[in-house]
C-alpha positions as CSV (number, residue, x, y, z in Angstrom):
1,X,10.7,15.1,-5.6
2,X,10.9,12.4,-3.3
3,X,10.0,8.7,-4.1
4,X,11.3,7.4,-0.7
5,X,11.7,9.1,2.4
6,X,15.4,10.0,3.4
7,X,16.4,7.7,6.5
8,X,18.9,10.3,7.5
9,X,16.1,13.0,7.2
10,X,13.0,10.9,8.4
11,X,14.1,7.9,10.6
12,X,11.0,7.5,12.4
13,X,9.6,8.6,15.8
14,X,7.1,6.9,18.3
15,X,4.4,8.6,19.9
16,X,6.2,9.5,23.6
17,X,3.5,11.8,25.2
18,X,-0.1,10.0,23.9
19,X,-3.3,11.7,23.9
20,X,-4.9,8.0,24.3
21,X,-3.9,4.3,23.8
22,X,-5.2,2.4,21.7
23,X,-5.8,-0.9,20.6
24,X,-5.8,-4.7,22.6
25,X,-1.6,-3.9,22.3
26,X,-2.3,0.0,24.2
27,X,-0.3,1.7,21.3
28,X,0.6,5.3,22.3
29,X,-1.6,7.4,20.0
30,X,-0.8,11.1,19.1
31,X,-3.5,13.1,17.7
32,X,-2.9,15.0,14.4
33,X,-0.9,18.3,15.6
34,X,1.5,19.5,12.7
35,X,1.5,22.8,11.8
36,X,1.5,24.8,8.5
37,X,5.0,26.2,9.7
38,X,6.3,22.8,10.1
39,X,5.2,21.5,7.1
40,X,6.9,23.9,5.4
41,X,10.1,23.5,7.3
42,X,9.9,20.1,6.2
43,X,9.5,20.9,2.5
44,X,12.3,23.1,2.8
45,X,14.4,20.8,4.5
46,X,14.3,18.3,2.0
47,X,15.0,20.9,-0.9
48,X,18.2,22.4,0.9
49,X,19.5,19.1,2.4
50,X,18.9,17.0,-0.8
51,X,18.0,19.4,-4.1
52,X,14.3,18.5,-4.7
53,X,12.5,21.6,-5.5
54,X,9.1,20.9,-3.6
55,X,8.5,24.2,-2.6
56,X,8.4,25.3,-6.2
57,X,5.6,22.6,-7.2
58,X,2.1,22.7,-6.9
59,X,1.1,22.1,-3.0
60,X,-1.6,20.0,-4.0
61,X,0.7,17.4,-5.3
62,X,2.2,16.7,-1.9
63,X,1.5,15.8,1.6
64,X,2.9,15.9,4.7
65,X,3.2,12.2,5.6
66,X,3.8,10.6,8.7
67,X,6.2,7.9,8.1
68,X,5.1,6.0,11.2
69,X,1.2,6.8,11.0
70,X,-0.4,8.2,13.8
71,X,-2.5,4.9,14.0
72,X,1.0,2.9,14.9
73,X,2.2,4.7,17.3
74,X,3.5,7.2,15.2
75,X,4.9,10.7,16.3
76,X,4.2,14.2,14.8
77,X,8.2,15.1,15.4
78,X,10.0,16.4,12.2
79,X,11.8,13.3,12.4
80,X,8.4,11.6,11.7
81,X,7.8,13.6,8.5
82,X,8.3,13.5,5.1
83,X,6.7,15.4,1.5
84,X,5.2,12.2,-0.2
85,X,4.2,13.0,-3.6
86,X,0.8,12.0,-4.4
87,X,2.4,9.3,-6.8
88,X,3.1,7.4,-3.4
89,X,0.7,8.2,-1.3
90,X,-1.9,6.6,-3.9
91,X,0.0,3.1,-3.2
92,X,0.7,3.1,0.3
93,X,-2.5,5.1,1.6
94,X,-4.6,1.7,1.4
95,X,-1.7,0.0,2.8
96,X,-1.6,1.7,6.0
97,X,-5.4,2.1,6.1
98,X,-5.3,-2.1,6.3
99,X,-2.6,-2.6,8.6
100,X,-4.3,-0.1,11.0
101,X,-7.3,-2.4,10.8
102,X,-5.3,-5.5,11.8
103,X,-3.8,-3.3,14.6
104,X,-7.1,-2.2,16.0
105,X,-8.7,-6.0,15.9
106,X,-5.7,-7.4,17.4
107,X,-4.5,-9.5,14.5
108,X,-1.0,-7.8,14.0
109,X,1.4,-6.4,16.6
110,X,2.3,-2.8,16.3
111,X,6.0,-4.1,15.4
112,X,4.8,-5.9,12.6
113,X,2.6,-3.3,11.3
114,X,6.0,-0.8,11.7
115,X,8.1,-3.1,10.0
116,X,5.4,-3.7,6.8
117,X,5.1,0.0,6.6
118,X,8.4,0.7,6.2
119,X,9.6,-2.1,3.5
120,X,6.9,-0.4,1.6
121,X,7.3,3.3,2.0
122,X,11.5,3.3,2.7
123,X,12.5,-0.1,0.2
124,X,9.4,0.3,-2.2
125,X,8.2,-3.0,-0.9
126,X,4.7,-2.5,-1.4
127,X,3.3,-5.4,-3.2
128,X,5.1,-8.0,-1.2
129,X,3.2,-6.1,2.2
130,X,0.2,-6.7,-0.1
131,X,0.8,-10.1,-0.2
132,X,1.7,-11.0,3.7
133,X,-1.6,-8.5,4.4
134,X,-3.5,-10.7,2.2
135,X,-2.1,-13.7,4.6
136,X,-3.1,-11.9,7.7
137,X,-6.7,-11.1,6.7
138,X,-7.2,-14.9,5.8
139,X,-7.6,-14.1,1.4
């Protein structure tokens, strides 16, 4: 499976048609609209474009993860999408959880909170974005 998400595979998309904007920064904001259908294309795009074998694992060991999260600015296009095995999820979950708390006070652009997500989901970067959230929420 998976440890990173596959640039080539899952570069990112922004939200282009919101539902809402949120924030003092009025980040576009899709709500949650991925199908079963598509998160099984996804799954099976990964296994025939780079050999995992997701679809033969237990479901319950994987997620459909947005790799801009909805609460950025993120999109739900395939290009958005990614199976994170819940070996990541576990470390970056909180991350994103925090960041979207600085986001929603004001205290961190939307860019920023982009660019700390992806050094930790696409470089593995997650305890340095511990350590600069650490600086933003003044510990």
């Amino acid at each position: 499976f998976p440890s990173l998400p596959d640039p080539d595979m899952t570069p990112g998309a922004l939200c282009l048609k919101p539902d809402d904007y949120r924030y003092p920064e009025h980040v576009a904001y899709c709500r949650r609209r991925v199908s079963a259908p598509t998160k099984l294309e996804v799954i099976r795009d990964y296994d025939s474009q780079r050999g995992y074998h997701i679809e033969e694992m237990a479901r319950g060991e994987f997620k459909i993860d947005h790799l801009i999260p909805l609460c950025f600015g993120g999109s739900n296009d395939v290009t958005n999408l990614w199976p994170q095995h819940r070996t990541v999820y576990v470390k970056t979950d909180s991350l994103e959880n925090r960041l979207c708390n600085l986001l929603s006070r004001g205290r961190i652009t939307q860019k920023n909170a982009i660019d700390l997500i992806l050094a930790a989901k696409l470089q593995d970067e997650v305890a340095m974005v511990r350590s600069e959230l650490d600086q933003f929420e003044g510990k």
